[in-house]
N, C-alpha and C positions, 0 to 999 in steps of 0.2 A: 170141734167144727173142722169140716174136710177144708183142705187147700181150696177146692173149686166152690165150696160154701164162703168162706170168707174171699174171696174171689168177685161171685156173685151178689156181695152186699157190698160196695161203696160206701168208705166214711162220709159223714156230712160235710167235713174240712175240706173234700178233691173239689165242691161246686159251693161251700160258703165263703170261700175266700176273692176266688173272682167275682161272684157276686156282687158280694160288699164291695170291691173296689170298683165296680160299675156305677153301683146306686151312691159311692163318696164323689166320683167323676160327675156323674150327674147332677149331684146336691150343689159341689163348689162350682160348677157351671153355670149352675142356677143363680145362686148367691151373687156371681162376678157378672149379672147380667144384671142381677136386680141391681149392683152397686155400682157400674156402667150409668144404666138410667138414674138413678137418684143422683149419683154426683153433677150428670151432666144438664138435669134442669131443677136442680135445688133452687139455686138462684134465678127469681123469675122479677118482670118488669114491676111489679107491684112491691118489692124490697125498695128496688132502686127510686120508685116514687115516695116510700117510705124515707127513704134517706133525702129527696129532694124537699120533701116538709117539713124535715125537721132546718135544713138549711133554708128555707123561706119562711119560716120564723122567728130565726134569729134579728136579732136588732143589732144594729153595724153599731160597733163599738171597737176604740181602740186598746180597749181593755187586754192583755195576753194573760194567754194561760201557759203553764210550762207541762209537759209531757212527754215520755219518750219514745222514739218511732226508727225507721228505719234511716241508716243513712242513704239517700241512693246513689252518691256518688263513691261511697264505698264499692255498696253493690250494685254492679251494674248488671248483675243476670236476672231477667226479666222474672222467672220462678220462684228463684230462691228470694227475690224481691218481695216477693205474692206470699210467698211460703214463711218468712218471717216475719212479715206485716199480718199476717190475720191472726195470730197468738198477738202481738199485741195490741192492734186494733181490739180484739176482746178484752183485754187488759182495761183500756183505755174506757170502755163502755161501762164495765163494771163499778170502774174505781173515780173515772174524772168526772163524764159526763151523765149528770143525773137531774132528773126535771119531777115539777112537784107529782105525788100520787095523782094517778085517773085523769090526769091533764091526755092532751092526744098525743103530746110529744114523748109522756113517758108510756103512753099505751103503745107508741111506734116503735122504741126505745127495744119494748119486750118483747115484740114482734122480731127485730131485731138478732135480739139476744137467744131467742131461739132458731135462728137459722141458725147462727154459731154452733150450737148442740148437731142440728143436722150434717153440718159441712164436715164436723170433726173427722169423721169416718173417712173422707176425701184426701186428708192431709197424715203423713208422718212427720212425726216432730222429733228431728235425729240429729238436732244440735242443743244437748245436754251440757257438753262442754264448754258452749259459744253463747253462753244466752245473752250475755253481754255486747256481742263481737256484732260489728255494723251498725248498732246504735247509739245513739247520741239525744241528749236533751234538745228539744225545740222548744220557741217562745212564738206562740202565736196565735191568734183571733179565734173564739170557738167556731167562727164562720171557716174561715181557712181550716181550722183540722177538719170540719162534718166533711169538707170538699175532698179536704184528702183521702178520707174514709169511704167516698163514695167511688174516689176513683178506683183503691185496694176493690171493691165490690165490683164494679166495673170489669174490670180487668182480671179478675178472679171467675167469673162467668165468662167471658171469652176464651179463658185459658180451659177452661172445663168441657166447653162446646165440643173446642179440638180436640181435647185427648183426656177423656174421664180421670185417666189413673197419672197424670202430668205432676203432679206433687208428691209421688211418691220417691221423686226424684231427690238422690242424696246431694245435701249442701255444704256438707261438713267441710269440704276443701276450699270453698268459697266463702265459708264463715270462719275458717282457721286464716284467711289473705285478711281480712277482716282485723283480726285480732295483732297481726303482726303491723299491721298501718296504722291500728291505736298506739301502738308502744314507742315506735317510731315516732307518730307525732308525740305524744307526751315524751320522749326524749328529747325531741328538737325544740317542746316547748319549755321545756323546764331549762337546755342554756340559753335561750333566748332570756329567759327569765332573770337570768345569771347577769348576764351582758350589761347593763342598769347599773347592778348591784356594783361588778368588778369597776364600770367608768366612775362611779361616784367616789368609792376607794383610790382611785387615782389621783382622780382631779381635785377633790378638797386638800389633801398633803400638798399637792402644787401651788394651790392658789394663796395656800397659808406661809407656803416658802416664801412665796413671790412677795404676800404683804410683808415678813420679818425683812424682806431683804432693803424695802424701800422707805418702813419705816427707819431703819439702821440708817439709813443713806441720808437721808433729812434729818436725823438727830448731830449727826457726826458733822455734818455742815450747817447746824445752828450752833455748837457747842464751836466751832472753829471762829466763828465770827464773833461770838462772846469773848477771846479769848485772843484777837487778834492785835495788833501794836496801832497807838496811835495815829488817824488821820489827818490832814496839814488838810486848811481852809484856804483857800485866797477870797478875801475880801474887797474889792476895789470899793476906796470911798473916794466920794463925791462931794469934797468939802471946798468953798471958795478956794481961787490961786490966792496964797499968801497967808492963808489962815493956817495956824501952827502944826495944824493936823494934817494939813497937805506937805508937811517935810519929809515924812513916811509911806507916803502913797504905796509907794511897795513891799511897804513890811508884811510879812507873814505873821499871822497870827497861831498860835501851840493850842488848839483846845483836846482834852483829855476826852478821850470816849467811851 
């Protein structure tokens, strides 16, 4: 083949390569619109009325359940709040709260449990190291948790309205202040803990000083008085003037003690 024949044919590589990255540009455009709109009305009013029936079913009891959830006094970032609450809010749905087969609350329940699958796509989950970090056991009414569950949902759709892609927001520095405030308090609980222990070891030695010292003290001044020299009586008697026994009116009498 001449120079100006291979020349005149163009590999298919000089126009398949821009190409393709036209039609990848166009595809993930696509994709990040279609996941734009999913994320942003995934959660619609008919959940959250879901979630308000299962809370207006409940029977007020002072009953507690124990479960574990977010602290938010740890975290106080409104996201990473949202962001570690909905892994375990699903937690919590799979594993505590469970109602009989084909009742409505567990048909709600499922309804539920399949948004979770939908939302998943919305959220990165980039605290592997932290799964622990800002959580803490709660004791409280299954009326009080469904509430709090409604609120994560609440506020989880409001966060999404604004900004679809809002969760993909990294936590790890905010769940690493987290873990560092666990250790902290459990150091500071653990000598508090101490503090108890160390006064009781003080004060029983003391108080047991205190009683050898007082038992000693009252022994050693019964055993002196046992042990002391005869006491002198004065008797004054009252016998007629002249009777033989008034010639001594002032004798002293010797009794032994």
């Amino acid at each position: 083949m001449t120079a100006r024949g291979a020349a005149g044919r163009c590999p298919p590589t000089t126009w398949l390569g821009p190409g393709l990255l036209l039609i990848c540009l166009l595809v993930s455009r696509s994709i990040a619109k279609e996941v734009s709109v999913h994320c942003s009305h995934t959660i619609r009013e008919g959940h959250l009325e879901l979630l308000q029936q299962l809370i207006d079913s409940q029977m007020e009891t002072s009953c507690q359940i124990a479960y574990e959830f977010v602290d938010q006094e740890q975290l106080e970032d409104p996201v990473c709040y949202i962001k570690k609450a909905f892994f375990l809010v699903q937690d919590i749905m799979e594993d505590t709260m469970r109602f009989k087969d084909n009742t409505p609350n567990a048909i709600a329940m499922r309804g539920l449990q399949e948004l979770f699958v939908e939302l998943q796509s919305c959220f990165t989950k980039d605290y592997k190291d932290h799964d622990k970090a800002c959580v803490r056991t709660f004791h409280e009414t299954p009326l009080q948790l469904l509430e709090k569950i409604k609120n994560v949902f609440n506020e989880t759709k409001n966060l999404l309205e604004n900004d679809w892609n809002i969760f993909s927001k990294n936590c790890n520095n905010s769940f690493a202040k987290c873990s560092s405030q666990g250790h902290e308090r459990q150091h500071s609980g653990s000598s508090d803990s101490q503090l108890p222990v160390f006064v009781f070891r003080l004060l029983v030695p003391s108080i047991i000083l205190v009683l050898l010292a007082v038992g000693g003290l009252l022994f050693y001044r019964r055993r002196r008085r046992s042990h002391g020299e005869p006491q002198t009586l004065d008797f004054p008697l009252g016998h007629p003037e002249g009777s033989p026994l008034t010639q001594d009116e002032g004798r002293q009498v010797e009794l032994p003690v």
